[in-house]
N, C-alpha and C positions, 0 to 999 in steps of 0.2 A: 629161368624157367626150370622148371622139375616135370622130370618123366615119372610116371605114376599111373599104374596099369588101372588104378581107382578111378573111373569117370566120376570127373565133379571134387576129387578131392580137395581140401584146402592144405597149406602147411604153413607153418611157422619157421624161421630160418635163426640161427643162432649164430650169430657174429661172432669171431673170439679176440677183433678188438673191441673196445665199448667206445670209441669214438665215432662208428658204425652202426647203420642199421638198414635192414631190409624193409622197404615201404613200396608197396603195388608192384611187388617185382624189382625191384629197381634198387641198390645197394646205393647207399648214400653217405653222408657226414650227417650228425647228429646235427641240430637245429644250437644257434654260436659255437659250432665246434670247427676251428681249421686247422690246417697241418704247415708246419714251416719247413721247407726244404733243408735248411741251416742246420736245425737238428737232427734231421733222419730223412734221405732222398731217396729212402724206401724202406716199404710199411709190409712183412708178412702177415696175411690173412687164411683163416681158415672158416670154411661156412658150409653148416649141416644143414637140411631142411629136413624137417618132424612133420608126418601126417595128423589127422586129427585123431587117428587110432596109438599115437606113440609111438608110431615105426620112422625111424630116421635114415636119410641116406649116407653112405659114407661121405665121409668128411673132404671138401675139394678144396684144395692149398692154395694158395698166388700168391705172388708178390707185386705190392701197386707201387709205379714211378709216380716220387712227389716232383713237380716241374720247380723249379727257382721265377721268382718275379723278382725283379727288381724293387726294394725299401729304398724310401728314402732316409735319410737321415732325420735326425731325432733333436738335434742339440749342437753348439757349436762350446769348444772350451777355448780359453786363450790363456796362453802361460802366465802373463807378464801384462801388469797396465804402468805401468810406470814409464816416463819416456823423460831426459831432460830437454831442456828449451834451446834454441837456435842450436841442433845437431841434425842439421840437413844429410838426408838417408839412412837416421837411425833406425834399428831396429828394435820394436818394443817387441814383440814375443811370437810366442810358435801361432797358430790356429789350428786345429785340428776336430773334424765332423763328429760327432757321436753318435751313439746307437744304429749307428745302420749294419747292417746284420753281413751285408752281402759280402762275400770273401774278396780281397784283393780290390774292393772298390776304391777309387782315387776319384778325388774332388775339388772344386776350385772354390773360391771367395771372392765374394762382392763384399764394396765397404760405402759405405756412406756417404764418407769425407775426402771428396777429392783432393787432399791434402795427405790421405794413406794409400797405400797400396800394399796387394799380397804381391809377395814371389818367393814362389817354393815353399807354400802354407806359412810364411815370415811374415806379419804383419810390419810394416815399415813406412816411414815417413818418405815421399816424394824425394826425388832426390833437388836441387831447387826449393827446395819447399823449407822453411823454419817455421817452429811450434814457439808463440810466444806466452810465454809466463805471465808477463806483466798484462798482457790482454787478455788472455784466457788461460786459466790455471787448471783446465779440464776441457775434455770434448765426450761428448756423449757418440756414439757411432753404433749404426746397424749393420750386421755381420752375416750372408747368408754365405751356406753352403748348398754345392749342387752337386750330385753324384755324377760319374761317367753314364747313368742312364738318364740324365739330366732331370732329376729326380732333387725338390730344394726341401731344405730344411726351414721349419720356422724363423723369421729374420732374432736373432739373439741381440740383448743393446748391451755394450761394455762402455764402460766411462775410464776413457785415459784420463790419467794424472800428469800431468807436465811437472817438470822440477826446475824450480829455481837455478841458475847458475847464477854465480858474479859477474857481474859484467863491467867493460874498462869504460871509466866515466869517458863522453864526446865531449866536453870542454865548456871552460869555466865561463861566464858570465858578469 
């Protein structure tokens, strides 16, 4: 609101960020404009209002609190597809969540194939559990991650590779 000894005056208001604007009173975000907490968790503002005769008011200062929301993640990487065959509890590689913005976020992983499992973002084979070569020389597996705001990420598919070992022949015939 503006005080304005002018009964009936109108005015225009001058934002001096342009991610901002004054509409029926009311200070707003531009129309697809928003603000990321990550990059700046506070926004200095200044805003004049102008009569329709060109007299403007001094200029009034603030500073807006941007709030943090919770992101989810974006993307899942994994170090390593390679794994060799009958190495029960091996470990094929790191996992770790992408894109998500939020500071000190920690995540956990789902896997497909109850034949894998995380521990400590390590994707790894069961312990019990052998990857055979000769039956299956790859597994296809879906991968999500979730944030501590339980916040998931798209499921990601990775394709392990199993490797060959040599194995001691079980006997002659």
């Amino acid at each position: 609101a503006v005080g304005d000894p002018d009964a009936g005056d109108t005015h225009t208001f001058a934002v001096s960020d342009s991610r901002f604007e004054v509409a029926s009173g009311l200070l707003k975000l531009k129309s697809g404009v928003s603000l990321n907490f990550e990059a700046s968790a506070t926004i200095p503002l200044t805003i004049t209002a102008t009569d329709a005769f060109g007299q403007s008011s001094p200029a009034i200062s603030f500073t807006l609190l941007v709030l943090n929301v919770n992101e989810a993640p974006t993307g899942i990487s994994l170090s390593n597809t390679l794994v060799a065959e009958n190495e029960s509890g091996a470990t094929i590689g790191t996992l770790a969540a992408l894109g998500d913005p939020d500071a000190l976020s920690s995540h956990t992983f789902a896997v497909s194939d109850n034949r894998l499992e995380v521990v400590q973002n390590q994707l790894r084979v069961k312990a019990g559990q052998a990857l055979d070569f000769e039956a299956t020389p790859s597994i296809t597996l879906s991968v999500t991650a979730t944030d501590k705001g339980g916040l998931n990420s798209p499921a990601v598919s990775f394709t392990i590779t199993i490797t060959n070992v040599n194995e001691t022949p079980t006997g002659v015939s």
